[in-house]
C-alpha positions in Angstrom: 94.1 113.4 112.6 96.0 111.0 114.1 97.2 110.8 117.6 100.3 109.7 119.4 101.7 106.2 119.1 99.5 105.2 116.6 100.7 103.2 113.8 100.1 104.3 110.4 101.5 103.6 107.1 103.8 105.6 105.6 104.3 105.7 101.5 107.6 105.5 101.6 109.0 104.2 104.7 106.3 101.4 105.2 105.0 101.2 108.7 105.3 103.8 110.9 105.1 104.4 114.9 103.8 108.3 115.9 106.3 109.3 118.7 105.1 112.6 119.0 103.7 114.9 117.5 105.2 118.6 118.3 105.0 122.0 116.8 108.0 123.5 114.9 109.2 126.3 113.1 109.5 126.0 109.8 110.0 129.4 108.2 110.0 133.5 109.4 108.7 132.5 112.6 105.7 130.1 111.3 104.9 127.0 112.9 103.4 124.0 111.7 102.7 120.5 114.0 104.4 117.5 112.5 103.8 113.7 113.2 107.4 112.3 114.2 107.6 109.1 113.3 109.5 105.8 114.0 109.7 103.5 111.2 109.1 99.6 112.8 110.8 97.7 109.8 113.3 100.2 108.6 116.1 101.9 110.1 114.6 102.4 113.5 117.0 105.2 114.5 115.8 107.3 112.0 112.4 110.0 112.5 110.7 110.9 109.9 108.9 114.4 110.5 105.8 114.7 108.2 103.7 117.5 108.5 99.8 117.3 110.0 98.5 119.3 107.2 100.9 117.5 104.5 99.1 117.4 100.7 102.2 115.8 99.5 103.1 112.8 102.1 99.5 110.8 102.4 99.5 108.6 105.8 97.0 106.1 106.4 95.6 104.0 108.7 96.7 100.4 108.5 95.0 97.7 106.9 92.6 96.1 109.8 92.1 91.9 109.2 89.0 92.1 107.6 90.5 94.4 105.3 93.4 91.8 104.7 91.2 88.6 104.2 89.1 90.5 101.7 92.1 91.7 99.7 93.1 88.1 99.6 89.8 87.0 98.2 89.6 89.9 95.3 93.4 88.4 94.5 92.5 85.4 92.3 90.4 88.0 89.4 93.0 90.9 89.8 94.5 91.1 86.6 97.3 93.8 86.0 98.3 94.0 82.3 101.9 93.9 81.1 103.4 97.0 79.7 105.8 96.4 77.1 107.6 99.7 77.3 109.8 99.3 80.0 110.2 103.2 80.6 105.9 103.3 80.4 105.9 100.3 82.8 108.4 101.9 85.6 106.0 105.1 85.2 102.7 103.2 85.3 103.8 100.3 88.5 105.1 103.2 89.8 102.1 105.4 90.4 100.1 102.2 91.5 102.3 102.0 93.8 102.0 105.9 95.7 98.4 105.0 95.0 98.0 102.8 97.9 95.5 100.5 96.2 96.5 96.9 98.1 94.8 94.6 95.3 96.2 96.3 92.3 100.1 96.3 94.4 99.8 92.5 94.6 98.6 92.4 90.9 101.8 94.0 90.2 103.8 91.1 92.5 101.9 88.9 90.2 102.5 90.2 87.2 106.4 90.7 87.9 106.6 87.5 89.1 104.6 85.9 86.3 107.4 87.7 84.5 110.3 86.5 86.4 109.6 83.2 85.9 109.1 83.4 82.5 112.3 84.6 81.8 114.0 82.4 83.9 112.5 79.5 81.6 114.4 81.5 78.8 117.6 81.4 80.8 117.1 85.0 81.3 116.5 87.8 84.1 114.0 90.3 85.4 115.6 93.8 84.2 117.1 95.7 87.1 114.1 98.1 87.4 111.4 95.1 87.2 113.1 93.7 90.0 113.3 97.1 91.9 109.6 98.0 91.6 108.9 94.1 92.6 111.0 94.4 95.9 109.3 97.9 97.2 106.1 96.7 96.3 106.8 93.6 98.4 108.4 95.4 101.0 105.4 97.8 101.5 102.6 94.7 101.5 105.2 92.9 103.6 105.7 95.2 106.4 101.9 96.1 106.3 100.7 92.3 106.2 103.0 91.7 108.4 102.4 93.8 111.3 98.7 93.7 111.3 98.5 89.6 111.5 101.8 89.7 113.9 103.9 87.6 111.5 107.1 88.6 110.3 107.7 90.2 107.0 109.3 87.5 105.2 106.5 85.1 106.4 103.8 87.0 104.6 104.4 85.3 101.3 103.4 81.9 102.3 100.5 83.2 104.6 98.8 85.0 101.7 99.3 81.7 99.4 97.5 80.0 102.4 94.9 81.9 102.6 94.7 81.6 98.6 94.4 78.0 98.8 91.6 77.7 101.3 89.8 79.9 99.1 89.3 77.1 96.9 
């Protein structure tokens, strides 16, 4: 269990703060304890209430440095394949995605950037949902990166190709 203001990470909302965490009712007079939480990147107005004993909404503990460095290091033999079927692709980047596995998110940057490029050699684009799976998987390694080696999200990009090239 978490405790209050720790920082987790949220799979939708990217990094969270716990403001509190408080008992409610929910329904007929039952209670259940929630985490509240304060997104950092996001909206940061908004609460989130998740629920302590959730099965549905998984929150984690953030990525320490160690763990960062070494996710770096495993990038250069992640390979993620390309799916052809668009539809199958969505489905598949999708649940890597709400899986939470770091490496295989950035092998889907790769890949969809691999992609992008590509295409733009043709004179042609990323399709709408390529590009929309490319920016929330950015935007969840971002924020994480991010906040754990106090840079700012849009600096995270360049750090990770730094770390890359001293690799070799």
């Amino acid at each position: 269990m978490f405790k209050c203001l720790d920082y987790v990470m949220h799979p939708g909302m990217g990094v969270c703060k716990i403001e509190e965490i408080k008992k409610q009712s929910v329904f007929k007079n039952q209670e259940r304890e929630f985490y509240v939480l304060r997104p950092v990147y996001e909206n940061e107005k908004t609460l989130i209430y998740v629920p302590v004993d959730s099965d549905k909404i998984k929150l984690r503990k953030l990525l320490t440095r160690e763990d960062i460095k070494a996710i770096i290091s495993a990038l250069p033999n992640c390979e993620t394949a390309w799916i052809e079927n668009e539809q199958q692709r969505k489905e598949a980047y999708m649940r890597t995605l709400k899986s939470g596995d770091h490496v295989a998110i950035m092998g889907i940057i790769k890949v969809l950037y691999e992609q992008r490029l590509a295409k733009q050699e043709c004179g042609k684009k990323l399709y709408l949902s390529d590009e929309k799976l490319l920016n929330e998987a950015e935007r969840l390694i971002h924020q994480e990166l991010a906040f754990t080696m106090e840079i700012k999200p849009h600096e995270v990009a360049d750090f990770i190709l730094g770390e890359l090239n001293s690799l070799k």
